[in-house]
C-alpha positions as a LaTeX table, in Angstrom:
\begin{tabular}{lrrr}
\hline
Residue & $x$ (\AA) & $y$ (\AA) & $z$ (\AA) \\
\hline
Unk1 & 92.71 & 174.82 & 91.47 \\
Unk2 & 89.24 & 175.20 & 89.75 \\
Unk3 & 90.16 & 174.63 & 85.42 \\
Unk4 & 94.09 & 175.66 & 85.50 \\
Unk5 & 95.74 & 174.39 & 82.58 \\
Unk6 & 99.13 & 173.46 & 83.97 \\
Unk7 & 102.07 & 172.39 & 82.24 \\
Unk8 & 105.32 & 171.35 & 84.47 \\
Unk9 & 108.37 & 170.65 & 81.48 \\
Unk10 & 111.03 & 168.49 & 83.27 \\
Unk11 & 114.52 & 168.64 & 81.14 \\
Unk12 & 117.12 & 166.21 & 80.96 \\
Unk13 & 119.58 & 168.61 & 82.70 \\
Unk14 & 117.44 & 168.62 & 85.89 \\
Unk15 & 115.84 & 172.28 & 84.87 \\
Unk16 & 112.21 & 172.77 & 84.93 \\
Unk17 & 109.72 & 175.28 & 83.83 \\
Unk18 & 106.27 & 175.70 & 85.52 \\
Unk19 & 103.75 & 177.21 & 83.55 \\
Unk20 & 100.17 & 178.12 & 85.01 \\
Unk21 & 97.02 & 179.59 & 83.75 \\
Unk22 & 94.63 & 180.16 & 86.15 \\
Unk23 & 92.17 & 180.66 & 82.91 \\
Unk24 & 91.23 & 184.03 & 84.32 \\
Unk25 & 92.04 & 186.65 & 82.46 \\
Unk26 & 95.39 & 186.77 & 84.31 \\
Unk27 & 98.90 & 186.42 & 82.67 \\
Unk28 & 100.28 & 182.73 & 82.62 \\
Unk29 & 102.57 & 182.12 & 85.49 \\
Unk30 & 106.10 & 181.04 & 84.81 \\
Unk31 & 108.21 & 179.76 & 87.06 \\
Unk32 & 111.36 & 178.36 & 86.40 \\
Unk33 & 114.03 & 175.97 & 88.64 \\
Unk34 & 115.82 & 172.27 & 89.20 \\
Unk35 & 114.19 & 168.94 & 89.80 \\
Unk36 & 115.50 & 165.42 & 90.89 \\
Unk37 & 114.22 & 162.23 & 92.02 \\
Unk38 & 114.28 & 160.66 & 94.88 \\
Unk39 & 114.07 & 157.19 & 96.46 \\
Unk40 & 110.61 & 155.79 & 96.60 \\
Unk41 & 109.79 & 157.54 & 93.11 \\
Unk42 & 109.48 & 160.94 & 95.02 \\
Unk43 & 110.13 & 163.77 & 92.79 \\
Unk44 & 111.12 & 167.16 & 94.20 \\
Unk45 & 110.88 & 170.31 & 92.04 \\
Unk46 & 112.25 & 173.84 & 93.75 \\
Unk47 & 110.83 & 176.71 & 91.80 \\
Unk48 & 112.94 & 180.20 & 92.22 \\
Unk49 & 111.26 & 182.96 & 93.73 \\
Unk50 & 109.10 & 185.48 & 91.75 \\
Unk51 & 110.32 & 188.37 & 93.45 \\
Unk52 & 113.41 & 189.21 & 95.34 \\
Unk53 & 111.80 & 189.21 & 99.05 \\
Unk54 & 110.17 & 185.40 & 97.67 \\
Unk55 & 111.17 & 182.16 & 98.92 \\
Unk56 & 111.57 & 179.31 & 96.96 \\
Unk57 & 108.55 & 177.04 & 96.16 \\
Unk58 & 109.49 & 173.46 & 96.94 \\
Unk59 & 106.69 & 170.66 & 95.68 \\
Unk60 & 106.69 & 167.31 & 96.02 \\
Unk61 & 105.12 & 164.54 & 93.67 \\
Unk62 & 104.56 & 161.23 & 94.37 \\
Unk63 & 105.28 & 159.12 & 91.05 \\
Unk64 & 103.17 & 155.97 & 89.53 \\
Unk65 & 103.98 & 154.28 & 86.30 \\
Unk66 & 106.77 & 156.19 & 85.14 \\
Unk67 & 104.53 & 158.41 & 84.09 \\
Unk68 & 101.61 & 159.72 & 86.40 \\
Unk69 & 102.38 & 162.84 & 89.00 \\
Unk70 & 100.37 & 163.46 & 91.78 \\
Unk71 & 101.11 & 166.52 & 94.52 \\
Unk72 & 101.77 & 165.01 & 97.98 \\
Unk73 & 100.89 & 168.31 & 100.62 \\
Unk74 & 99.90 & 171.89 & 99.73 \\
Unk75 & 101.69 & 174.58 & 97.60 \\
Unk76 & 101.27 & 178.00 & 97.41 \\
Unk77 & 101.35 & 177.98 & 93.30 \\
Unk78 & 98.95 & 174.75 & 92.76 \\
Unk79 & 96.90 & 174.05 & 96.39 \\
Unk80 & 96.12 & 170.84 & 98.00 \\
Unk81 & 97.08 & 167.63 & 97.93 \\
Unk82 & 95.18 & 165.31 & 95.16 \\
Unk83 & 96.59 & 167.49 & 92.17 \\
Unk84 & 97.37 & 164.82 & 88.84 \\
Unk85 & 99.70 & 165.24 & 86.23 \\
Unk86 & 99.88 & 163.38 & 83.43 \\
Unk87 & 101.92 & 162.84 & 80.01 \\
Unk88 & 101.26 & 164.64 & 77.05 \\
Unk89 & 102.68 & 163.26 & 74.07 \\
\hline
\end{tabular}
């Protein structure tokens, strides 16, 4: 994932937009879809497709301290597993 500035906005009504960029002369990437939790502070977020012929990203996050997000597996829009999100306030 290299020096992506990545912000993931999770919205009280369960929406969420994705936004990525790459930091590569590239437009950011926005992706938009639904989140919700699950037991064992798993979240889940399903991103729409891009395009019509797309399938729907599904990534899951791993939770710590009501706060802290790290990417359990792979996905196609942020890679491997070991990915950390973290609060900005």
């Amino acid at each position: 994932m290299g020096n992506a500035f990545i912000v993931l906005n999770l919205a009280s009504d369960h929406s969420v937009d994705l936004l990525l960029d790459y930091r590569n002369g590239h437009p950011l990437v926005v992706s938009k879809g639904q989140w919700k939790m699950h037991p064992n502070q798993i979240l889940e977020v399903a991103l729409r497709p891009a395009q019509l012929n797309s399938e729907q990203s599904v990534m899951l996050f791993q939770v710590f301290n009501n706060s802290e997000l790290r990417l359990t597996g792979f996905s196609e829009l942020l890679g491997n597993n070991g990915l950390k999100l973290l609060p900005v306030n």
